[in-house]
C-alpha positions as CSV (number, residue, x, y, z in Angstrom):
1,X,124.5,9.4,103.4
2,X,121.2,7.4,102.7
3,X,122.9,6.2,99.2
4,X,124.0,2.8,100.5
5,X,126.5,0.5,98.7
6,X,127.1,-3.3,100.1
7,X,130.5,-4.2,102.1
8,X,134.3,-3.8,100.6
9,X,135.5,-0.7,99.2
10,X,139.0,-0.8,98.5
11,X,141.8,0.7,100.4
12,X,142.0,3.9,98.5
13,X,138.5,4.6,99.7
14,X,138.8,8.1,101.8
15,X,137.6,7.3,105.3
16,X,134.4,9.6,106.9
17,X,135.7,10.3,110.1
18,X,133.4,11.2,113.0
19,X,134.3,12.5,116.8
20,X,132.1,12.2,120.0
21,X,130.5,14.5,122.2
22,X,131.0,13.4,125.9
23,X,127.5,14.0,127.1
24,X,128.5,11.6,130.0
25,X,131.8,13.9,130.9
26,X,135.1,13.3,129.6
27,X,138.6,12.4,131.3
28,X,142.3,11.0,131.5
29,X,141.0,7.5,131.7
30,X,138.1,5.0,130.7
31,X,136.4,3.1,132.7
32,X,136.9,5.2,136.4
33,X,136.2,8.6,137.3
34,X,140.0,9.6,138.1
35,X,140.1,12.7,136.4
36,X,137.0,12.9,135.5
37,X,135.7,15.9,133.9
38,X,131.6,16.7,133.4
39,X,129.5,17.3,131.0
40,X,130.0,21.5,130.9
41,X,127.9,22.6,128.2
42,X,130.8,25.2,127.5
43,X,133.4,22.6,127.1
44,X,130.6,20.3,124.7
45,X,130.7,23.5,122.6
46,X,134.8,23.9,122.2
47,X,134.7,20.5,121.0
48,X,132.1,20.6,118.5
49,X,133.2,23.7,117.2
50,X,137.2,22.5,116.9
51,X,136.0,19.2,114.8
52,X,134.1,21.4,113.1
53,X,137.0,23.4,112.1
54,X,138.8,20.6,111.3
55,X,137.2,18.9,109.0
56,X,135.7,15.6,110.5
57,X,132.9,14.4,109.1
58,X,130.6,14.5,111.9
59,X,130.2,13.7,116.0
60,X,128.4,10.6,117.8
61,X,126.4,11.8,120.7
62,X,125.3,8.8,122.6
63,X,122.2,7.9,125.1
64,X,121.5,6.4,128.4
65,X,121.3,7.2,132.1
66,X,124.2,8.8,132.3
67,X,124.3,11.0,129.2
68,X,122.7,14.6,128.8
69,X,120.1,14.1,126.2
70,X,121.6,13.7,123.0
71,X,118.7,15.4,120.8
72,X,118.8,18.3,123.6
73,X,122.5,18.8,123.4
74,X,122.3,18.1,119.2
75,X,120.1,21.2,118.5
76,X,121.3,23.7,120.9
77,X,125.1,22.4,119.2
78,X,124.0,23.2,115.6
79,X,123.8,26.1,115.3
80,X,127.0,26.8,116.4
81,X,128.5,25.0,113.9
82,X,128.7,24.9,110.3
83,X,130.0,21.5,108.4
84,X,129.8,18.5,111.1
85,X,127.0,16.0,111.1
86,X,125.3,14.9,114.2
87,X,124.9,11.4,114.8
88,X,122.2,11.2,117.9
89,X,121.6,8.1,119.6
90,X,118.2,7.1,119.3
91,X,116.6,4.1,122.0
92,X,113.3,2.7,120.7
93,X,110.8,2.1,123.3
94,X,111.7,5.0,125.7
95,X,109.7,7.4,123.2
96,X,106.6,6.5,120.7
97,X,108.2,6.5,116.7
98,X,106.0,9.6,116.3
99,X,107.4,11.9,118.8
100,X,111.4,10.5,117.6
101,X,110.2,11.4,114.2
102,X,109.3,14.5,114.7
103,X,112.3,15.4,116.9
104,X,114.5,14.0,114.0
105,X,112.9,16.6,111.7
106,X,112.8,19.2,113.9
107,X,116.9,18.7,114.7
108,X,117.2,18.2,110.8
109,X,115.5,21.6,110.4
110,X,117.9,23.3,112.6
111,X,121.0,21.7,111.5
112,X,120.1,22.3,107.9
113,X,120.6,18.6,107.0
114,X,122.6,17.2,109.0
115,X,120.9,15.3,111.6
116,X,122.1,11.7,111.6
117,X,120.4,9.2,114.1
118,X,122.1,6.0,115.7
119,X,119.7,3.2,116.5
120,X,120.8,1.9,119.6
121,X,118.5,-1.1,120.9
122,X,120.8,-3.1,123.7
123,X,121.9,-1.8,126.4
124,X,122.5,-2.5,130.3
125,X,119.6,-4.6,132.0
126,X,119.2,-2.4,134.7
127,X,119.4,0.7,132.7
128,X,116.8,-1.1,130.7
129,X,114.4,-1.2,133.5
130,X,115.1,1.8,134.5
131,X,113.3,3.4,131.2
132,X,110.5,0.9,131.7
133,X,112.0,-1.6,128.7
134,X,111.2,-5.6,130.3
135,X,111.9,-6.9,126.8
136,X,113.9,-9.9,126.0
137,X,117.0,-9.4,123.4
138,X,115.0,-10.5,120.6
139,X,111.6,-8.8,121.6
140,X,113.4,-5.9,122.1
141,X,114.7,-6.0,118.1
142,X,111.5,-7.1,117.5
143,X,110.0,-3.7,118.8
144,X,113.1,-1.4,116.7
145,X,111.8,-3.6,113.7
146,X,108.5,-2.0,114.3
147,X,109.4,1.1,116.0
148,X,111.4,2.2,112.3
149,X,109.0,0.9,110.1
150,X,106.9,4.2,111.3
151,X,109.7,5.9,111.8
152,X,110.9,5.8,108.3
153,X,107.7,6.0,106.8
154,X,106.7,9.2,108.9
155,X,110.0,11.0,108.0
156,X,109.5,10.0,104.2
157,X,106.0,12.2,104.0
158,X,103.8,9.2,104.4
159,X,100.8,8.6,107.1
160,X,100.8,5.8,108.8
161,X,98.4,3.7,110.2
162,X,100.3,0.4,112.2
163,X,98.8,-2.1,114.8
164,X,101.7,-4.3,115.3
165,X,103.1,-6.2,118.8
166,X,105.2,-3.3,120.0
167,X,104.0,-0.5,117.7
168,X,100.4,0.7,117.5
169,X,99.7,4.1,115.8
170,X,96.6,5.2,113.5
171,X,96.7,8.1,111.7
172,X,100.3,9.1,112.7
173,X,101.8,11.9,110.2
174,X,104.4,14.8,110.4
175,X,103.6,18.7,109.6
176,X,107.0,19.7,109.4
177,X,109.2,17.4,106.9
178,X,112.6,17.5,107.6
179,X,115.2,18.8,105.6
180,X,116.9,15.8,103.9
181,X,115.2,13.3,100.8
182,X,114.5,11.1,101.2
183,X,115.0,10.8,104.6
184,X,117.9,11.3,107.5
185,X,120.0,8.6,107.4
186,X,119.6,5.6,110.2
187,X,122.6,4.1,111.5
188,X,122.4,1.3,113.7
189,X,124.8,-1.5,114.9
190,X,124.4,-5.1,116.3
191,X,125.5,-8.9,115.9
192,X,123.1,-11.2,116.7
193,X,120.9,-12.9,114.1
194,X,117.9,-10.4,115.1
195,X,119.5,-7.6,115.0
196,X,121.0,-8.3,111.1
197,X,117.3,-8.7,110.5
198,X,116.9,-5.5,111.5
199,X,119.8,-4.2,109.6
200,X,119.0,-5.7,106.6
201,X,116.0,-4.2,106.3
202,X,115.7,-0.7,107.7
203,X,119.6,0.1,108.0
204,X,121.6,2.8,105.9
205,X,124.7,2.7,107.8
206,X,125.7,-0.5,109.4
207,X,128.2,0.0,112.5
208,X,130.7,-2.8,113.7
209,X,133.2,-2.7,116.4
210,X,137.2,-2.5,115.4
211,X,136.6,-6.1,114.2
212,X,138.4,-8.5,111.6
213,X,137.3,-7.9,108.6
214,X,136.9,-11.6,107.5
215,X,134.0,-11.3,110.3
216,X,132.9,-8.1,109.0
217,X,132.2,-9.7,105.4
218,X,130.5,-13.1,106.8
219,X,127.7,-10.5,108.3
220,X,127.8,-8.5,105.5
221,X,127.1,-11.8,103.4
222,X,123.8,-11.4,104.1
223,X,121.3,-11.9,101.1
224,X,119.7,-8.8,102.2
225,X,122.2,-6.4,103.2
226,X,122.7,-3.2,101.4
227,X,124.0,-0.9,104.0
228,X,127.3,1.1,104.2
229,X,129.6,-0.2,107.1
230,X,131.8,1.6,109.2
231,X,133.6,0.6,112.3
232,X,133.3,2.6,116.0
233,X,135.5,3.1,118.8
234,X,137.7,4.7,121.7
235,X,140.8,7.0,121.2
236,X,143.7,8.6,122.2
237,X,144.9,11.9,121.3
238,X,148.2,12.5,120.5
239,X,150.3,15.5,122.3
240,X,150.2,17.7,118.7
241,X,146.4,17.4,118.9
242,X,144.3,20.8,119.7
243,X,144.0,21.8,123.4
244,X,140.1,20.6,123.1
245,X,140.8,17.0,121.6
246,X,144.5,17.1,123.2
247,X,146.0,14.4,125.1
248,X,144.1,12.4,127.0
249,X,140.7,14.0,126.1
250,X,138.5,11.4,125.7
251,X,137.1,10.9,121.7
252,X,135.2,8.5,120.2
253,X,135.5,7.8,116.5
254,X,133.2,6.3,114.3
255,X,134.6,6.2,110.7
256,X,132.7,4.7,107.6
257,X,133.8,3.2,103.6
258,X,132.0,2.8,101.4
């Protein structure tokens, strides 16, 4: 996943297809709690282990206040699985790029490989706060710009010594290397002008939103940007779908080209 190719593969290009784990409970219908079902660990499981068994590339568990911790959920996942991927949403700023790195080895460790994470740096204002992040937009991507530059450099053997805005560590190093070279793959998504900084420069997998793909391109345009792109969303089932991922189970579906 970390060999990155720039935007527009043609349209024979197979599709990587990735689920979700509803870490913040699952339902009938978005956006209200009618029919809402939560976050059983036992029903987490019957879901990872049917996309396991049928073939999708992978599963998105995502982060915030009202999710089960994704890294938590990850590892005690893996090893009841075989194939999938687990993409695990990642906030800079809640925890020090030392302490994610070695969580990302750790999970890579378990998984045998397949540890994915997803950079995720906006997010609700409040919810913000909440996890004692005041930053503006931009100083916020200012602090993941910083936050990966350990990151990465941790998870790819070196030590690291960084006195930066957001980002001070000296001496910073992991024991236990994770399992993928040269590193796990970072995904991350975001629009603005800061955040394709970002991108540009620390990204693997890009992520857009179901959007046209004359916008797609324009970001992709820039001088910089070598990641792989792939577009994220919300689905349906359909009534032939497995009990699990049936109709109207909730699933998320992130799906990449090359």
């Amino acid at each position: 996943m970390s060999d990155s190719q720039p935007f527009g593969g043609s349209a024979d290009t197979p599709l990587d297809l990735f689920w979700f784990i509803p870490v913040s409970g699952d339902g009938a219908y978005l956006g209200t709690e009618k029919g809402h079902r939560p976050a059983d660990f036992r029903y987490l499981k019957e879901i990872a282990q049917a996309v396991d068994r049928l073939g999708f590339g992978g599963v998105l568990l995502p982060t915030g206040r009202g999710c089960d911790d994704p890294f938590i959920t990850a590892a005690a996942l893996a090893p009841l699985t075989e194939r999938q991927r687990f993409l695990v949403a990642l906030r800079p700023g809640v925890a020090s790029p030392t302490f994610a790195a070695r969580q990302a080895a750790a999970l890579d460790r378990i998984s045998n490989g397949r540890f994915l994470v997803n950079v995720v740096t906006g997010g609700n204002p409040g919810e913000l706060a909440g996890d004692g992040l005041f930053l503006s937009h931009d100083e916020r991507y200012a602090q993941t710009r910083e936050f990966l530059e350990v990151y990465r450099r941790l998870l790819l053997g070196e030590s690291v010594d960084q006195d930066r805005i957001h980002v001070k560590v000296k001496g910073a190093r992991l024991d236990f290397p994770p399992v993928q070279k040269p590193s796990p793959p970072i995904w991350f998504g975001g629009a603005s002008p800061a955040a394709q900084e970002v991108a540009a420069e620390h990204v693997d997998v890009y992520l857009t939103w179901g959007e046209p793909l004359a916008d797609v391109a324009h970001r992709a345009s820039h001088p910089s940007h070598r990641a792989r792109y792939g577009s994220r969303g919300l689905g349906r089932g359909r009534e032939a779908d497995p009990p699990c991922l049936g109709r109207g189970d909730r699933g998320g579906a992130e799906q990449i080209r090359e």
